[in-house]
C-alpha positions in Angstrom: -15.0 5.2 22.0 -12.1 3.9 19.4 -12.6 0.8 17.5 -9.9 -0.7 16.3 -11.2 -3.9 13.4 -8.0 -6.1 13.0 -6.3 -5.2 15.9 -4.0 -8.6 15.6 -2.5 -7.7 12.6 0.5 -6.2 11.2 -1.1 -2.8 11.0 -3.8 -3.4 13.9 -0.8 -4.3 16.5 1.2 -0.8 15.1 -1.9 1.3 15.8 -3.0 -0.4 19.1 0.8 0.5 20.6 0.5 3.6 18.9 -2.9 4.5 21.2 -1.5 3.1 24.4 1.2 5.6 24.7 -0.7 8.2 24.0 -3.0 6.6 26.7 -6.1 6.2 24.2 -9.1 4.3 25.3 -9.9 1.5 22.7 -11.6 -1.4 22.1 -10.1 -4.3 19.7 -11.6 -6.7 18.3 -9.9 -9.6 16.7 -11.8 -12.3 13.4 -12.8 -14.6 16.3 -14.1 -11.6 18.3 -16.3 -10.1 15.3 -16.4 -11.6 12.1 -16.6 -9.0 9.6 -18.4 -11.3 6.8 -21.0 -11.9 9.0 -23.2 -8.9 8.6 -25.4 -9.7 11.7 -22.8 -10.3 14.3 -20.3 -7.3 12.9 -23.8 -5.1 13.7 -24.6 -6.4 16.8 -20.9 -5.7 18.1 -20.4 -2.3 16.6 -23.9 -1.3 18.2 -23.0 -2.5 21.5 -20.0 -1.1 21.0 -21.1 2.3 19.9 -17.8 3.6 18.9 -17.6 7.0 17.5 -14.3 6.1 15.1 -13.4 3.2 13.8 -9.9 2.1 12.7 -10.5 -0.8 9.9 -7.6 -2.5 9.6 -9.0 -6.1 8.9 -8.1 -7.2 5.6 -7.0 -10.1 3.3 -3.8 -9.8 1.6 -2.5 -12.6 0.7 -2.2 -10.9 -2.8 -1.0 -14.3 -5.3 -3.8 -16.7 -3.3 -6.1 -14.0 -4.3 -6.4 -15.2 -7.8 -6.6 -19.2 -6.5 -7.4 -21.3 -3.3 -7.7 -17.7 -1.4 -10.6 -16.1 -4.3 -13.5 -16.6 -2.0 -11.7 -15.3 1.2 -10.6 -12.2 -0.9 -13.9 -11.5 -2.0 -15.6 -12.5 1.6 -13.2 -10.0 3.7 -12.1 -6.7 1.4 -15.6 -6.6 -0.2 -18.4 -8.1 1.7 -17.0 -7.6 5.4 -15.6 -3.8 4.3 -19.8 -3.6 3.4 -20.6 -5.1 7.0 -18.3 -2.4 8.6 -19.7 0.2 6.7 -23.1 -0.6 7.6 -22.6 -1.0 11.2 -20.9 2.6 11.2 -23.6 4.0 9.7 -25.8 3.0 12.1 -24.3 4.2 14.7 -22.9 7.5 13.3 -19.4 6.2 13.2 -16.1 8.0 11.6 -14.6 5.1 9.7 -10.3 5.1 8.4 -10.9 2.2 5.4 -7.0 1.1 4.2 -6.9 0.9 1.0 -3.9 -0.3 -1.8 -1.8 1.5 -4.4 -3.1 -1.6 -6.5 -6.2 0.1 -7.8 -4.2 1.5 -10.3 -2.7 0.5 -13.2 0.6 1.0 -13.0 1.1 2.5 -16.1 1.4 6.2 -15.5 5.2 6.5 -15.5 5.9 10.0 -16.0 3.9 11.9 -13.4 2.4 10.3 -9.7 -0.9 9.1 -9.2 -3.1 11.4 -7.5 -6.0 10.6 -4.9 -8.1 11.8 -8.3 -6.3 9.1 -10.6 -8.4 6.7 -12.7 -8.6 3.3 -10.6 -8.1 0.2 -12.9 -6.7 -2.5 -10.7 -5.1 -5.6 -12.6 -5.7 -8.3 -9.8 -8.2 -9.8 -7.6 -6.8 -7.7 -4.5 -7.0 -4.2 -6.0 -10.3 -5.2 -7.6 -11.4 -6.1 -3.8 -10.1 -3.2 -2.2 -11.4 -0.7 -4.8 -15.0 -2.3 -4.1 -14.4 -1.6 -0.5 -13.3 1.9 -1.0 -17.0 2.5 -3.8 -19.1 1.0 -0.3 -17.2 3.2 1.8 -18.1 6.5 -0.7 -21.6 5.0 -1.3 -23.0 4.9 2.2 -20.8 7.1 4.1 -19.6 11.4 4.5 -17.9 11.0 7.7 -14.5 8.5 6.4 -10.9 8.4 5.2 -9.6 6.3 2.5 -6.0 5.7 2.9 -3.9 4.3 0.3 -1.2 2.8 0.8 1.9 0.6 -0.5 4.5 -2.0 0.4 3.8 -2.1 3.6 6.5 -3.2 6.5 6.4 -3.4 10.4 7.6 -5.3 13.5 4.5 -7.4 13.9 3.4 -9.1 10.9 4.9 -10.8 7.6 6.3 -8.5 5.1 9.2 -8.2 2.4 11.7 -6.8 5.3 11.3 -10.0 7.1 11.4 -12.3 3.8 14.8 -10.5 2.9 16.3 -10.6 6.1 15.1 -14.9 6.1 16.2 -15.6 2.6 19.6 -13.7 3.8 20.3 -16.5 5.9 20.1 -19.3 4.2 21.2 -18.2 0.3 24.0 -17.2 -1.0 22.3 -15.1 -4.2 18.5 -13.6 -4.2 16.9 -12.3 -6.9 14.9 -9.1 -6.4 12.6 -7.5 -9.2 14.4 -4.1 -10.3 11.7 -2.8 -12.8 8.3 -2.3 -11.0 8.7 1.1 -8.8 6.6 2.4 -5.1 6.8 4.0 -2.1 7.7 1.9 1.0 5.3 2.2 3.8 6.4 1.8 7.8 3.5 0.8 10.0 4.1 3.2 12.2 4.2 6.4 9.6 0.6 4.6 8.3 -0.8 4.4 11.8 0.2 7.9 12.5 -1.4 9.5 9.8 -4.6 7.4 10.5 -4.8 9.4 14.2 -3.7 12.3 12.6 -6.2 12.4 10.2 -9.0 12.1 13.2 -7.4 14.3 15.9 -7.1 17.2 13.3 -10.4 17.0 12.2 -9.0 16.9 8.5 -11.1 17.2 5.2 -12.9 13.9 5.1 -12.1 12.0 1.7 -9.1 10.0 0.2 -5.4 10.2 0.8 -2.4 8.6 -0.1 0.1 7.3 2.6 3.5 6.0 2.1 7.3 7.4 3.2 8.8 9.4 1.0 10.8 9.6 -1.9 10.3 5.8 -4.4 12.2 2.8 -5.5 12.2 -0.4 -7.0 12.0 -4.0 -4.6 15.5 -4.3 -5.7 16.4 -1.2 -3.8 14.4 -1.6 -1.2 16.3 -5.1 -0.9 19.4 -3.7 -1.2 19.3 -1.2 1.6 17.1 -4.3 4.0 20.6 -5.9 3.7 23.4 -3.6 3.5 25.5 -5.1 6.2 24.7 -8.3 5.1 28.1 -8.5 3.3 27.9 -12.7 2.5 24.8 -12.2 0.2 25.1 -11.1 -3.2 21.5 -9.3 -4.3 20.9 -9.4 -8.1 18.3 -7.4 -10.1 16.1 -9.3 -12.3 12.9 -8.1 -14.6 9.5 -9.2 -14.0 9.2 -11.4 -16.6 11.8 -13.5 -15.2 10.2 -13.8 -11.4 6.7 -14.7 -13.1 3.3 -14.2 -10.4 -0.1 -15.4 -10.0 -0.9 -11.9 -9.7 -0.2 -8.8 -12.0 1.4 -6.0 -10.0 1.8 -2.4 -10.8 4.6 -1.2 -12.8 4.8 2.3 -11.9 2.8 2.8 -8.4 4.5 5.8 -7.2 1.7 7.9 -5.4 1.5 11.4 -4.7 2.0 12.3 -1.4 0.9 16.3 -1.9 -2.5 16.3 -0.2 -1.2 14.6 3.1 1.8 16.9 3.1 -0.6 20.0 3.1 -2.2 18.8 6.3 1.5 19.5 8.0 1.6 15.7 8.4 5.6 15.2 8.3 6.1 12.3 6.4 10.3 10.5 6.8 11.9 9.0 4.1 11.1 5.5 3.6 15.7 4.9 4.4 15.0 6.8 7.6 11.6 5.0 8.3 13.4 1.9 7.7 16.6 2.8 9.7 14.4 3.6 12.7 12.3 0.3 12.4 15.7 -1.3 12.8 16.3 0.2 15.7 13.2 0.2 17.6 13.7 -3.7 17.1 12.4 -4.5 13.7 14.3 -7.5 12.3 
C-alpha cells in the first residue's frame, strides 16, 4: 500500500492525480487525518495503515514566517513530525521519499553546481529544518530517497507563478530580484521522479530534482508574463527587496545523478509552457 503524507497540498494534490491515472492504489491522509507532530497518533495510523512506501509530502514552508510568528510551527512540522514519520516507517518496514530544499546550502558556490555530496550550510530557519529532517531520515532509515528540490510551482497550491500572474493584474510595474540564480521545479516533473525513483527500484540515497537548465526570479518572471504586454517587469538586487529570511545566492543544483537513472527531465520554459496549458494560471 502507498501512503501519501500531505496529500492536500501543492505537491500532495500533483502526486495523488499523478497515481490515479496510472490507477495506483493509495491511501492520503491530510494534518486533520494524522498529525505528523504527534508521534503517537502518526504511529498508530502508519501501523494500521501498514504501507510499504510512503510519499512525505507534508511540510511547512512558509519560508519568511519561519524566522517569526511561524518558528515553532517550522520546527514542530520539518523537524519533529519528519522524526514521527520516520519512526512509524521504521516500524513498519516502510520505503519513505522525504522532500527536501535547495536551501541547505549556502548559496555561495557560484562557479560549479552543488552536488547531492555538497557541504549543507543552510542560512535560514527552513533549510536549517529541512536539513534536520533529511539527518533523521539517514539516521534511522536504509530503505529512503531524499529529494531536493527548488522553486517549486504547480496548479494546486500557492507559488511565485500565481503571485506574478496576481500582481500582473493589478500593477503597472513589479520588481523581481535578478541576482539570486535556481532551477524552477514543476510539480508534476517532482512527482514523477518520486514514482520513478520507487518503480525502478533505483539506488536508495539523495537526489536532486528540478527542470532543467537555471535562472534568476527575474527571468523566471519574465517568461510567467510574456504576453502580459501592459506590465513593465524590472530587475532589482537583493538588497533592495530586503527579507526576513536569507536566501541562496547561487542554488543551482546538479541534476547528473537523476539524469543517469534515464529519468528525462524538460526544461523548466517547457515545464512551464505545458503547466499553462494543462490549465495552470
Amino acid at each position: 500500500m502507498i501512503l501519501i503524507i500531505g496529500g492536500n497540498g501543492q505537491l500532495g494534490t500533483e502526486l495523488r492525480y499523478l497515481l490515479d491515472e496510472h490507477n495506483a492504489k493509495y491511501i492520503s491522509t491530510n494534518s486533520e487525518e494524522m498529525d505528523i507532530t504527534n508521534a503517537k497518533e502518526t504511529m498508530a495510523v502508519i501501523k494500521k495503515i501498514q504501507p510499504s512506501i510512503i510519499y512525505h509530502c507534508a511540510a511547512y514552508t512558509a519560508v519568511d514566517k519561519a524566522e517569526g510568528e511561524g518558528k515553532e510551527l517550522n520546527e514542530l512540522t520539518n523537524v519533529r513530525g519528519t522524526k514521527n514519520v520516520v519512526l512509524a516507517a521504521k516500524s513498519v518496514g516502510a520505503k519513505l521519499v522525504y522532500i527536501s530544499t535547495d536551501y541547505v546550502f549556502d548559496g555561495t558556490l557560484k562557479n560549479e553546481e552543488y552536488t547531492e555530496n555538497s557541504i549543507t550550510n543552510p542560512q535560514n530557519k527552513y533549510g536549517r529544518a529541512k536539513l534536520l529532517g533529511e539527518q533523521a531520515v539517514k539516521k534511522e532509515l536504509t530503505d529512503y530517497y531524499i529529494i531536493r528540490t527548488s522553486w517549486v510551482f504547480g496548479q494546486y497550491g500557492q507559488n511565485f507563478v500565481f503571485t506574478m500572474l496576481k500582481l500582473a493584474e493589478t500593477h503597472d510595474v513589479i520588481t523581481v530580484v535578478n541576482d539570486q540564480f535556481g532551477r524552477p521545479t514543476w510539480t508534476r516533473t517532482l512527482a514523477e521522479f518520486m514514482t520513478f525513483l520507487v518503480n525502478e527500484g533505483s539506488p536508495y540515497g539523495v537526489y536532486h530534482l528540478s527542470n532543467e537548465d537555471s535562472c534568476t526570479w527575474y527571468e523566471f518572471a519574465k517568461e510567467i508574463l510574456q504576453h502580459k504586454s501592459n506590465v513593465e517587469l524590472r530587475p532589482i538586487s537583493s538588497d533592495e527587496y530586503p527579507q526576513k529570511a536569507k536566501r541562496p545566492q547561487y542554488s543551482i543544483m546538479s541534476l547528473d545523478k537523476a539524469e543517469k537513472l534515464n529519468f528525462e527531465i524538460p526544461t523548466w520554459k517547457d515545464a512551464l509552457q505545458n503547466f499553462f496549458k494543462n490549465g495552470g494560471g
